[in-house]
C-alpha positions as CSV (number, residue, x, y, z in Angstrom):
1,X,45.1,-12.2,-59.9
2,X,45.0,-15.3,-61.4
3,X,46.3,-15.4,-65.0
4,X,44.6,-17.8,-67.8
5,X,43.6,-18.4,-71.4
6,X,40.0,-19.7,-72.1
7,X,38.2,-20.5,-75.4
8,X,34.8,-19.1,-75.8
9,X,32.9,-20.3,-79.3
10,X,35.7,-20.9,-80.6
11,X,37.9,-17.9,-79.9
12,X,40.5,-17.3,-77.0
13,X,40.5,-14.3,-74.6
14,X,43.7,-13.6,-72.4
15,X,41.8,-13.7,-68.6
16,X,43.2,-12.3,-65.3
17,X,40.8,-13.6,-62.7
18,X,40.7,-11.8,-58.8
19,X,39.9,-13.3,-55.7
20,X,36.9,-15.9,-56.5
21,X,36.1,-15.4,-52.5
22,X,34.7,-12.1,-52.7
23,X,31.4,-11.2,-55.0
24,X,32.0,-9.0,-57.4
25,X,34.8,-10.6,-58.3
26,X,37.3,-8.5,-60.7
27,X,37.8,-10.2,-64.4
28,X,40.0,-8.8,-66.6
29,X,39.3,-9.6,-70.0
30,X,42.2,-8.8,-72.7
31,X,43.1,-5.5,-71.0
32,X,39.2,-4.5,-69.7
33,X,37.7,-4.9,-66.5
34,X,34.5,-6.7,-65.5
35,X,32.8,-6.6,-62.3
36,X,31.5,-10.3,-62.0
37,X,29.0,-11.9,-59.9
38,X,29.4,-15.2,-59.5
39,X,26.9,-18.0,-58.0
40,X,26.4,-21.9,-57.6
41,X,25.0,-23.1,-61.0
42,X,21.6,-25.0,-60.8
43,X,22.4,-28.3,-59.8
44,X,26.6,-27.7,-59.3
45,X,28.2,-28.1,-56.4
46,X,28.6,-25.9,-53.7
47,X,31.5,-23.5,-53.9
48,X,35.2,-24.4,-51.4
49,X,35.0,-22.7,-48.5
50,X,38.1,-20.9,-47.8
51,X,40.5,-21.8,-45.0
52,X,40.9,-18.6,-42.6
53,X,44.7,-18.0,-41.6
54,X,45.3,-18.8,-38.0
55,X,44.5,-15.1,-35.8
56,X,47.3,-13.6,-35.4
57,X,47.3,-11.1,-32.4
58,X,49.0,-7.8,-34.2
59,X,48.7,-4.4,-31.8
60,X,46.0,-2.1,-33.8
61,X,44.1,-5.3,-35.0
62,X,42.4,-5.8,-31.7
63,X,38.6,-6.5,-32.0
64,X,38.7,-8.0,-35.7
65,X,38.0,-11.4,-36.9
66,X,39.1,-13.3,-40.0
67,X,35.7,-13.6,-41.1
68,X,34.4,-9.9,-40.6
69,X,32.6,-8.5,-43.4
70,X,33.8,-4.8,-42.3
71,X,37.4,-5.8,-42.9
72,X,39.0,-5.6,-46.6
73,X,41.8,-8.2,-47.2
74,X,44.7,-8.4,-49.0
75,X,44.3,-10.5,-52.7
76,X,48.5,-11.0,-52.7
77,X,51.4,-10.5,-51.1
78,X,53.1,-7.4,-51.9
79,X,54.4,-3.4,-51.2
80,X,52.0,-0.9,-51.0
81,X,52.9,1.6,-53.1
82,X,50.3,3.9,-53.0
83,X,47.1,4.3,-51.2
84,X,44.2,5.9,-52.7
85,X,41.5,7.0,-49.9
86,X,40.9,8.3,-46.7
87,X,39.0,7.9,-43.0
88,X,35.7,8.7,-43.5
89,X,35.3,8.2,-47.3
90,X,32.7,7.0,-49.0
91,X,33.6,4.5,-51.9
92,X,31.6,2.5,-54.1
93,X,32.2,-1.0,-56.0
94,X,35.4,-0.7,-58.2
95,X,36.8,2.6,-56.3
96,X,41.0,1.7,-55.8
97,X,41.6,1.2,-52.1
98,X,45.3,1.0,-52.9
99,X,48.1,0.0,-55.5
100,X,50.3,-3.2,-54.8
101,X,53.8,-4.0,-56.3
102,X,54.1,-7.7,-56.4
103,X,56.6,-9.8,-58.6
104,X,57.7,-6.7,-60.0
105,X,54.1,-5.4,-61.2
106,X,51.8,-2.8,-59.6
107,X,48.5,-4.3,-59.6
108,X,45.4,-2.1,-58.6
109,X,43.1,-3.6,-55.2
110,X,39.5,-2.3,-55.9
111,X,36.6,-2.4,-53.8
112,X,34.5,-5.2,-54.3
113,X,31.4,-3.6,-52.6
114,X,30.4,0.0,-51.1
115,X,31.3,1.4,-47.5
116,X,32.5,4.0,-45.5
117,X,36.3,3.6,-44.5
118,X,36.4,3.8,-40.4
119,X,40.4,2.7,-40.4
120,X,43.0,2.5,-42.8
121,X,45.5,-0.6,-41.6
122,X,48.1,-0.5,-44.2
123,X,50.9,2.5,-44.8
124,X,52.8,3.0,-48.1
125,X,56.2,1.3,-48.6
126,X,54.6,-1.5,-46.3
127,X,55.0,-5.4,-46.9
128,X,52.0,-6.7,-46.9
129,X,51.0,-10.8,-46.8
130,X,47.6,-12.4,-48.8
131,X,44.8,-12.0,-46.3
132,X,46.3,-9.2,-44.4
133,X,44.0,-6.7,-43.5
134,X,44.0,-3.4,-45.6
135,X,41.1,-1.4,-44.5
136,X,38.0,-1.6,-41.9
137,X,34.5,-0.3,-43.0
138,X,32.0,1.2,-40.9
């Protein structure tokens, strides 16, 4: 999350912004959460294309590309500290996949968009990297 302070007509909101990459994108506006959906404005310029991490080939990750749609990413580096589903569940936009402790703060990764969880690639207590993959969807 990416913390900020904007001004809006004249009054400023404490902002925690998530990965801009991935629609909805998770806003946290002093201390409540938003869903947003973010597009190109008329006439503005295309959105950065993100750079994909080289492929790394890790045993269990076999089959699965940096740009596949199924697989749920890591926002930041971190520890998992606790995971929050199952294989085979069913979760919806904003369900927790699992909680993160990072710079000595738990912060909560969400589901940006519905699915059915076929794998779960992370454990607790593990170290996980930014772009890592956490789960695969069906």
């Amino acid at each position: 999350m990416k913390r900020m302070r904007l001004k809006v007509n004249g009054e400023w909101y404490s902002v925690e912004v998530g990965d801009a990459y991935q629609s909805p994108v998770e806003v946290i506006v002093d201390g409540e959460t938003y869903l947003v959906e973010m597009g190109v404005a008329e006439g503005g310029p295309l959105p950065a294309t993100r750079r994909q991490a080289p492929k790394v080939d890790q045993p269990g990750l076999r089959g699965i590309t940096e740009g596949d749609e199924r697989v749920i990413r890591c926002p930041l580096p971190g520890k998992v500290v606790n995971i929050k589903l199952t294989k085979g569940q069913v979760l919806e936009a904003g369900d927790e996949i699992c909680v993160l402790e990072s710079m000595k703060m738990e912060q909560s990764v969400r589901m940006a968009k519905s699915g059915v969880v076929k794998n779960i690639k992370i454990k607790l207590d593990q170290a996980v990297n930014a772009g890592s993959p956490l789960i695969e969807l069906q």
